[in-house]
C-alpha positions as CSV (number, residue, x, y, z in Angstrom):
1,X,-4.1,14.9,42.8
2,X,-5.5,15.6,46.3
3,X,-3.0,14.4,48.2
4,X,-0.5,16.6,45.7
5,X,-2.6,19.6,46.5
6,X,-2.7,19.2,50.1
7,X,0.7,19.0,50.2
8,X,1.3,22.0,48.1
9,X,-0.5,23.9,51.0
10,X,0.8,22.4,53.6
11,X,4.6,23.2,52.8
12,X,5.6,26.7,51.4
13,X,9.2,25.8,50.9
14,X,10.0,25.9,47.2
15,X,12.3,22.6,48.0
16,X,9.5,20.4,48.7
17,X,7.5,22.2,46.3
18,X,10.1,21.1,43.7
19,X,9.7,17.2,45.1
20,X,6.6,17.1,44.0
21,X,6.8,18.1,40.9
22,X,9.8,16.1,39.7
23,X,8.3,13.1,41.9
24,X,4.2,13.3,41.5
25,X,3.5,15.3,38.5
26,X,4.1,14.5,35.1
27,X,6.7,15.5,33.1
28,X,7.2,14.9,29.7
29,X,11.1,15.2,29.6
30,X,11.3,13.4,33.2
31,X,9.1,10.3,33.1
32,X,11.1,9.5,29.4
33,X,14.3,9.3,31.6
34,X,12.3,7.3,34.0
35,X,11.4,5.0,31.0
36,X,14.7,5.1,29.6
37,X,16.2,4.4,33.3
38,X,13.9,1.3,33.6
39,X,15.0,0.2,30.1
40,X,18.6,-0.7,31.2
41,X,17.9,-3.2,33.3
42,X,19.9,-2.4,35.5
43,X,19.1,-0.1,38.8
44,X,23.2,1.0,39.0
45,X,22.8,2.1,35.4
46,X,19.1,3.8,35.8
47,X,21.0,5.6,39.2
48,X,23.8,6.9,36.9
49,X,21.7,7.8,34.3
50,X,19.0,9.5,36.4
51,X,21.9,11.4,38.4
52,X,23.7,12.8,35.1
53,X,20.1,13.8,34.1
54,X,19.6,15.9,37.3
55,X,22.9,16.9,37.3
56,X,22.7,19.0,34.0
57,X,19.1,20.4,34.3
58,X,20.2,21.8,38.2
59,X,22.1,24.5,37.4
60,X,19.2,26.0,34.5
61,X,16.4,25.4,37.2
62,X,18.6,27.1,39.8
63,X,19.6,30.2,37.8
64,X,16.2,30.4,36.5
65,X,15.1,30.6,40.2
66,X,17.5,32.9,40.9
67,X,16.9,35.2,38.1
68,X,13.2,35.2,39.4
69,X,13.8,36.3,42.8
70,X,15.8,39.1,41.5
71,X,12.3,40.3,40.1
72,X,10.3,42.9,40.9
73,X,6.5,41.6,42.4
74,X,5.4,43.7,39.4
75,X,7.2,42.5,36.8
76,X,6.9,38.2,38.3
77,X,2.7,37.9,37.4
78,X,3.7,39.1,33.5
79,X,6.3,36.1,33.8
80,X,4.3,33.3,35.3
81,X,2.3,34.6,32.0
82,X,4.7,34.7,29.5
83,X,5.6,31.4,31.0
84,X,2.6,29.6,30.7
85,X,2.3,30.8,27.3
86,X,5.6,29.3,26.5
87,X,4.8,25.7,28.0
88,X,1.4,25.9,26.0
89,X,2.9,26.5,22.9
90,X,5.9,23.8,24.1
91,X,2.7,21.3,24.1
92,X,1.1,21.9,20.9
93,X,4.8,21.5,19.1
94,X,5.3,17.9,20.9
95,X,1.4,17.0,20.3
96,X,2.3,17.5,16.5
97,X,5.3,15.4,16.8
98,X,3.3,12.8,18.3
99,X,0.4,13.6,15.3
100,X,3.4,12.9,13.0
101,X,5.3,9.5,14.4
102,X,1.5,7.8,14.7
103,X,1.2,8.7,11.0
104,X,-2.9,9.4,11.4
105,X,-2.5,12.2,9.2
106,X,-3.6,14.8,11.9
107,X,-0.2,16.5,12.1
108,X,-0.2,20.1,11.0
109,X,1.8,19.1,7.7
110,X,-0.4,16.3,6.9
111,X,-3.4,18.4,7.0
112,X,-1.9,21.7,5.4
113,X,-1.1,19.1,2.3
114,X,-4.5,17.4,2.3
115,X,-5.7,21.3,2.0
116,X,-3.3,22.5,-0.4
117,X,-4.9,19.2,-2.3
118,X,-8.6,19.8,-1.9
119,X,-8.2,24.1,-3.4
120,X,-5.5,23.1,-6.0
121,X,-5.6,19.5,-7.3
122,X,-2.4,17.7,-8.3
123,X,-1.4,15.3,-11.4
124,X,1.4,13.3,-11.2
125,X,3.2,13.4,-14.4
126,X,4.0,10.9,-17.2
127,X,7.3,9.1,-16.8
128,X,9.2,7.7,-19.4
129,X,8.9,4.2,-18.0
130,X,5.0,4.3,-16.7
131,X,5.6,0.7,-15.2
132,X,7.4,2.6,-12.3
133,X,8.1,5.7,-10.5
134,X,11.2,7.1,-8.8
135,X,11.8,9.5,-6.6
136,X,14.9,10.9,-5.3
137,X,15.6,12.6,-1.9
138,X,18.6,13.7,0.0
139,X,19.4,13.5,3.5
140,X,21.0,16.8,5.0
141,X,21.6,18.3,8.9
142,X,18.7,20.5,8.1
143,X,16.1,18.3,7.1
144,X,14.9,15.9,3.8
145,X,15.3,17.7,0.4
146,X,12.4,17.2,-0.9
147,X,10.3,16.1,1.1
148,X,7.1,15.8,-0.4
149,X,6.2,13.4,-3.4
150,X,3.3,13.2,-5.9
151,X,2.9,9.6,-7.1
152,X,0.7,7.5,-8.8
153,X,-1.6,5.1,-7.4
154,X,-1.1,1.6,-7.9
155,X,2.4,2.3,-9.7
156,X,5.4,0.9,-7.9
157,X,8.0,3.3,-6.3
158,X,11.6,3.1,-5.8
159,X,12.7,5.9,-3.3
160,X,16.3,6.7,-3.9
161,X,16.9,7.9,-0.7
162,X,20.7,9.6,-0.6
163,X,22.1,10.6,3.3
164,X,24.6,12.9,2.5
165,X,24.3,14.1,6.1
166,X,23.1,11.9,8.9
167,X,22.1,12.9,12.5
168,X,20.3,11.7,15.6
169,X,17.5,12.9,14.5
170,X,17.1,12.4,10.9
171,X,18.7,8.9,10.6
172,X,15.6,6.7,10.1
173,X,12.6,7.6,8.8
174,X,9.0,6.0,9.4
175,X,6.1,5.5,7.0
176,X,3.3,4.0,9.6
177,X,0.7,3.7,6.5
178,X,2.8,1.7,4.6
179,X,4.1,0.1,7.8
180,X,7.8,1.1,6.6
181,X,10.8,1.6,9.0
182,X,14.0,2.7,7.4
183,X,17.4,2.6,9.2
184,X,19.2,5.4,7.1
185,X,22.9,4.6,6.0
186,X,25.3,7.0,4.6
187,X,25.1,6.7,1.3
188,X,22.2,5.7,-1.5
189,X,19.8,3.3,-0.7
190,X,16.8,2.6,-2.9
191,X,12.9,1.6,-0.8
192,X,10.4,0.0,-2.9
193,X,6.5,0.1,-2.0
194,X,3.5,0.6,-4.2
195,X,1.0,3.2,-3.3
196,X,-2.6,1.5,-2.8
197,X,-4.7,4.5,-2.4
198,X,-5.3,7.9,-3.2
199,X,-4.7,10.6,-0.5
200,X,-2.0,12.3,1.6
201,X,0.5,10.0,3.3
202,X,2.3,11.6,5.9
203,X,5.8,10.2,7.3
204,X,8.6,11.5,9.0
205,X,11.8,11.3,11.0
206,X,11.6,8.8,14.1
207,X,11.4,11.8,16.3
208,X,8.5,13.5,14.3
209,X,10.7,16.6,14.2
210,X,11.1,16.7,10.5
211,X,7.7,15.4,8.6
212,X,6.7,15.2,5.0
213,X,4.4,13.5,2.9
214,X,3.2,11.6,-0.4
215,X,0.8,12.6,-2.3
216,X,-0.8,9.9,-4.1
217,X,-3.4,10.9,-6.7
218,X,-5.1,8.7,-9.4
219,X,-5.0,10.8,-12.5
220,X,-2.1,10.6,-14.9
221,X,-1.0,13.7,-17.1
222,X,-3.5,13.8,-20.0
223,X,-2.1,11.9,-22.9
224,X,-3.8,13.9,-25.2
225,X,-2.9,17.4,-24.0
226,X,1.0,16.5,-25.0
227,X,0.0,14.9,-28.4
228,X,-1.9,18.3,-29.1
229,X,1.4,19.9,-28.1
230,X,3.4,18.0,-30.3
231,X,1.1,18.4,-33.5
232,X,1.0,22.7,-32.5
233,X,5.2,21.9,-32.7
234,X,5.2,20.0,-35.9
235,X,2.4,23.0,-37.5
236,X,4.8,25.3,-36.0
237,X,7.8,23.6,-38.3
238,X,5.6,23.2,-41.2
239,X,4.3,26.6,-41.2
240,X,7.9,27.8,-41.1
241,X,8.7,25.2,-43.8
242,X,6.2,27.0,-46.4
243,X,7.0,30.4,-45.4
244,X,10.6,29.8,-46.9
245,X,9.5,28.4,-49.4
246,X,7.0,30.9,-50.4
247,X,10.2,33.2,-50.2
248,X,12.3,32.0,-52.7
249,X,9.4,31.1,-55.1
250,X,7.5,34.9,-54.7
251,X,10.1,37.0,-56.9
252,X,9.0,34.8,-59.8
253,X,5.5,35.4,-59.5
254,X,6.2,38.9,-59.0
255,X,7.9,39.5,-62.5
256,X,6.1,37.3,-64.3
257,X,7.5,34.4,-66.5
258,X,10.7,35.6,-69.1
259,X,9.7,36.3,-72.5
260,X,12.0,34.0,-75.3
C-alpha cells in the first residue's frame, strides 16, 4: 500500500493512475476474471478471456471519464460523493450475497425471518399424512415462488421443486445447513431432507441474488383446537336440527289437542 501511494503521487496522469488500480488494488469484478482466467488452464485462453473483459468495460470507463471532464469543478466534489455513496451501498448488497451463499444466517433475509419469528410465532400446520411434509415451489425469471417454508421438526420433507423458468442465476439452489446442492432441471424434481432442528434456515440461488428460507418450528397445530371446531359444527347442525323440529311440532301446542 505504500508503494501504491507513492506512486499515486509521483504520476498525475490518469493513465497510470488507472494501472494501478486495475493492477494493484482490489477489485471485486476484476480479481474474479483473474480467478476465472487462471481457471482455464490455459494462458491463450486467460489472454482472450481477460482481453474480451477489458474490451467491453473500456468504452463505460472512457465515457464515464469523459462525461466527468465535461463537469463543472463545482458540480465534480458532489459526484466523487454521490459516487462513493454508490460503491458503499454496491458493498453492502455483495456482502449480503456473500451472508447468503455461506448460509450462516447473517444475511438480511435470514435475520428479518428470525425477527418476524421471535414478535410473531409460527405453527406449522397439520397435514393429512403427519408422517411427511411437502412443499411445492416454482422456478420463474423473477425469482422462487414461494420462497419461504414453515416445516416441522423432525418430519421428513419432499420439496417439489417445479423450474418452469430457468436462468443463469436461478438454476441451482444451495442449502449449506443441510449441506444440499441442487442442479435445477426444467421440469419437476422432488428433494428429500428432514429438518433436525428448530430455527431459520436460510438458502438461496448459487449466486446469493435470490435467498429464502425455512422455517422450522417444533409445535404442531393444536389437535384440540380443531376437535373443539368440529364439535361447535356438529352443535351448530344439531341446534338447526331442533329448531325445525320445534317448527313443525309448535302449531300443535299452540291450539291445544282436538276435542272428539
Amino acid at each position: 500500500m505504500r508503494f501504491i501511494g507513492k506512486e499515486y503521487r509521483k504520476h498525475s496522469n490518469p493513465f497510470i493512475i488507472g494501472l494501478l488500480n486495475g493492477l494493484m488494488i482490489i477489485c471485486g469484478p476484476l480479481q474474479a476474471m483473474y480467478v476465472m482466467a487462471a481457471g482455464t488452464g490455459s494462458w491463450s485462453e486467460g489472454a482472450v478471456l481477460l482481453f474480451f473483459f477489458g474490451l467491453g468495460t473500456l468504452p463505460l470507463l472512457m465515457g464515464f471519464g469523459f462525461l466527468t471532464s465535461l463537469l463543472s469543478a463545482n458540480l465534480t466534489p458532489k459526484l466523487l460523493k454521490a459516487s462513493g455513496a454508490i460503491v458503499m451501498a454496491l458493498g453492502a448488497i455483495m456482502l449480503n450475497r456473500g451472508l447468503a451463499v455461506t448460509g450462516t444466517g447473517m444475511d438480511f433475509n435470514s435475520m428479518l425471518a428470525r425477527a418476524s419469528l421471535h414478535f410473531s410465532p409460527v405453527v406449522a400446520e397439520t397435514q393429512e399424512f403427519p408422517s411427511e411434509q411437502i412443499i411445492h415451489m416454482d422456478v420463474l425469471r423473477s425469482g422462487y415462488s414461494p420462497n419461504q417454508f414453515t416445516l416441522r421438526k423432525g418430519i421428513p420433507v419432499k420439496w417439489v421443486i417445479d423450474s418452469k423458468e430457468l436462468t443463469p442465476c436461478n438454476n441451482a439452489i444451495i442449502v449449506p445447513q443441510y449441506g444440499l446442492e441442487i442442479k435445477l432441471q426444467r421440469g419437476e424434481q422432488t428433494i428429500e431432507f428432514t429438518p433436525p432442528e428448530s430455527g431459520v434456515v436460510p438458502w438461496s440461488c448459487w449466486m446469493g441474488m435470490i435467498p429464502g428460507a425455512f422455517i422450522v418450528v417444533d409445535q404442531v397445530a393444536d389437535s384440540a383446537g380443531i376437535e373443539l371446531s368440529r364439535a361447535a359444527a356438529v352443535y351448530q347442525t344439531f341446534r338447526r336440527t331442533m329448531a325445525s323440529v320445534w317448527q313443525e311440532v309448535k302449531p300443535f301446542f299452540k291450539d291445544g289437542p282436538t276435542d272428539h
